[in-house]
N, C-alpha and C positions, 0 to 999 in steps of 0.2 A: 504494500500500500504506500503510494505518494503524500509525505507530509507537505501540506500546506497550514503552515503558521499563520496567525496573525492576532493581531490584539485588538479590539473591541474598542479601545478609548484611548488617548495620547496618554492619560493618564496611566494606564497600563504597561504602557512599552517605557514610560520614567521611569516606573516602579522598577521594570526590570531590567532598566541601563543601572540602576542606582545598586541593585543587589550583585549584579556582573560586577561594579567598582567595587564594590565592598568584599566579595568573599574571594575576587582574583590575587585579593591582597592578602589574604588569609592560609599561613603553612597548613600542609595535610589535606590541602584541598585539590583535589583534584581535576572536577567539571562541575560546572552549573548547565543545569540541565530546564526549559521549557516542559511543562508536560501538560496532560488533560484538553481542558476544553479551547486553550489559544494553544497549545502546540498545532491541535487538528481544526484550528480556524474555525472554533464549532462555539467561540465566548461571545456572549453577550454584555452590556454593561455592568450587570449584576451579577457576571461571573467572578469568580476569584483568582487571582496571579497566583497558579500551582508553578510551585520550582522544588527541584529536587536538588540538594549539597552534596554530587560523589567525594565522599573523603576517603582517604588510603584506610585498607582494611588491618595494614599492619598497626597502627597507629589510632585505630576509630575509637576504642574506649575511652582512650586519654584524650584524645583530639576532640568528641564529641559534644561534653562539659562545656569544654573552652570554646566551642563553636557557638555554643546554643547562648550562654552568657552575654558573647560578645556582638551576637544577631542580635538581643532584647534591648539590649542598649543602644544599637546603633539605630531599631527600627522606630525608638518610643522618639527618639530627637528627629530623625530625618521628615522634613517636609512633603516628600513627595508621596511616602505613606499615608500621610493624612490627606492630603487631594484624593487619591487613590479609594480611599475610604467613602467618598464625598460624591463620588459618582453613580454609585448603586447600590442596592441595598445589602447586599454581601460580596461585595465589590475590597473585598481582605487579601492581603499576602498569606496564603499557605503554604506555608514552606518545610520541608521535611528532610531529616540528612538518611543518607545509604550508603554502605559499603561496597554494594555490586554483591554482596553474599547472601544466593536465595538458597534458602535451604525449605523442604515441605514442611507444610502444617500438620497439624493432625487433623482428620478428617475420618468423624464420626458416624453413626448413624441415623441420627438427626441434625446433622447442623447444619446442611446445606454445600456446597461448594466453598471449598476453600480458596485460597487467594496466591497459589504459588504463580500463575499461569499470567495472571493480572499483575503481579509487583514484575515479573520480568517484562510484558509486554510495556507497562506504563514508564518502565524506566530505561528500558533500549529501543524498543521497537515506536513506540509511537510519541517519542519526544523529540526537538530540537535541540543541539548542543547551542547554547548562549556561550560559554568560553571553557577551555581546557588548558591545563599547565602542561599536563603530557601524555602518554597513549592506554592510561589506561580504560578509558572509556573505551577505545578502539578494540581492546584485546574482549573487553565484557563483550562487544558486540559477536569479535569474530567465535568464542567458546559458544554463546548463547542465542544468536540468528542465522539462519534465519529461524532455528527452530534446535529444542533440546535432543540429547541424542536418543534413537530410536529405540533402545531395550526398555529406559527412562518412556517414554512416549506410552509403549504398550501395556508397562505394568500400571501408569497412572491411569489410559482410558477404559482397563477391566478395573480397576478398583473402582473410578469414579463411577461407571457405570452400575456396579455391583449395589453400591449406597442408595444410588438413585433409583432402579427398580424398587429395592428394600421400601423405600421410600411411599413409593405408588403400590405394592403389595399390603400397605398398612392402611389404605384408603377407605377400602369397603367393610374393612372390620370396624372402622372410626366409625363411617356412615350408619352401619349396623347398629351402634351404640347410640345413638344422635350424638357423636361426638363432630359435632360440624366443624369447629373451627380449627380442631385439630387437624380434620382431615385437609383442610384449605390450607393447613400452616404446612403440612406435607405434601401438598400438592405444590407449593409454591417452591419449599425446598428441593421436588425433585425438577420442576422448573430450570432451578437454577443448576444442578447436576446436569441437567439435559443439553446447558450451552454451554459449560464445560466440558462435558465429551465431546458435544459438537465440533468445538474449536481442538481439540486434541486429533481426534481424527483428521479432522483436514491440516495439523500441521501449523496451526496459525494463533499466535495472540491475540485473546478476547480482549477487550476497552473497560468491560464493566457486565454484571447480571444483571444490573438492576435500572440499567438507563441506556442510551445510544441502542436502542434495541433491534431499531430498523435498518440506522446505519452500520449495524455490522449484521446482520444476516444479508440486505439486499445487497448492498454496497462493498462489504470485507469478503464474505463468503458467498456471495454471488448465489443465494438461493432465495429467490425474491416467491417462488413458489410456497416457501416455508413461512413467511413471516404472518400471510392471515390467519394458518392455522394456530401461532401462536397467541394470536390475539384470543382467538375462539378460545378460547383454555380458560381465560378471566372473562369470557360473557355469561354470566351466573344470572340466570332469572328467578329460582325459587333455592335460596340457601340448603332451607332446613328439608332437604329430596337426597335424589338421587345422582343428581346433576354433580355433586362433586363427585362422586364413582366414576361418571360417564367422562368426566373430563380426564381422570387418571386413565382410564381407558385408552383414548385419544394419545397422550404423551405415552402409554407405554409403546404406542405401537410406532411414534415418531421416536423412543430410541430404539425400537430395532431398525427402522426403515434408515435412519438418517446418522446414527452414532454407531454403528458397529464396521468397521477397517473394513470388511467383507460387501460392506454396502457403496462403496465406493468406487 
């Protein structure tokens, strides 16, 4: 996917001429990174300036104190913060520091998709570099793009998928129960299992579960065929029915049809 940057408000692009002067002067750092909704030119004026701080991973525990410290101070006085602020209604710098070191979450039997797949795409794949001291950014990219390596790939889309049926398997006992909301709390988490396998199998970093939802099925993953039935899954007419069964239904059969390596 071709990043196209850009920033929402002049105010935005100060905010982060001002954090590029500030952290390129800063030891242990290594890139300043664009990421989210102005890396993918997708902000508005109520968006937030997301920046991510690669610091050396040799050095991150000691370095990272002294970073955070030294960001609170510099950001309570600088002016262009406050414009920044002034423009929208959560129109904030959020700013977060990383190592480059993703390591997996744990990943349960209810808790939805976890976030390995998301921290490596938002922090290589789908940001712009604002400035770097030296190559380490480049090395994260060449280990981890376009895509992790393949034994990695296969044992994470049987587990993830493994959860997420579980998931959908627990539906019509809920229903059975009049447990409604559970079961919608389950339907919703294997949802979000369903676009992380998605994205596993085809090889590619998701943006997010829970938002840009059209833009990366029609637009990343080119199945513009897929995205009304996703919609279908949350048109709920009578709660307290059957209808959450029927929708688990629907999703099991969109991951065997769309999430299984064999279907590709």
């Amino acid at each position: 996917m071709t990043i196209h940057s850009a920033y929402p408000t002049l105010e935005h692009a100060r905010a982060a001429d001002a954090i590029v002067t500030f952290f390129s002067q800063q030891a242990d750092v290594d890139a300043v990174l664009l990421t989210c909704s102005c890396a993918r030119g997708k902000a508005s004026k109520d968006s937030c300036l997301d920046i991510a701080i690669l610091v050396n991973p040799d050095t991150f525990s000691d370095a990272k104190p002294r970073l955070e410290k030294a960001w609170e101070a510099f950001h309570a006085v600088e002016p262009r913060f406050r414009d920044l602020l002034s423009v929208g209604k959560y129109s904030q710098v959020d700013l977060e520091f990383t190592n480059g070191v993703f390591r997996q979450p744990e990943h349960h039997w209810a808790s939805g998709a976890d976030a390995f797949e998301l921290e490596i795409g938002n922090t290589l794949a789908y940001t712009v570099t604002l400035w770097e001291a030296n190559d380490t950014l480049r090395q994260l990219k060449r280990r981890w793009l376009p895509y992790y390596d393949e034994a990695l790939r296969k044992e994470r889309l049987e587990m993830v998928r493994k959860y997420g049926l579980n998931n959908l398997n627990h539906i019509p006992l809920y229903v059975e129960r009049g447990l409604y909301f559970q079961a919608f709390k389950r339907l919703h988490q294997a949802f979000e299992e369903f676009l992380q396998a998605l994205f596993i199998a085809r090889r590619t970093y998701p943006i997010a579960y829970d938002k840009w939802i059209r833009e990366q099925i029609v637009e990343i993953l080119c199945l513009p065929e897929l995205y009304p039935q996703l919609v279908h899954l949350f048109e709920i007419r009578a709660f307290e029915s059957q209808e959450i069964a029927e929708k688990g239904r629907t999703l099991e059969r969109l991951f065997h049809e769309y999430s299984e390596d064999s279907a590709l």
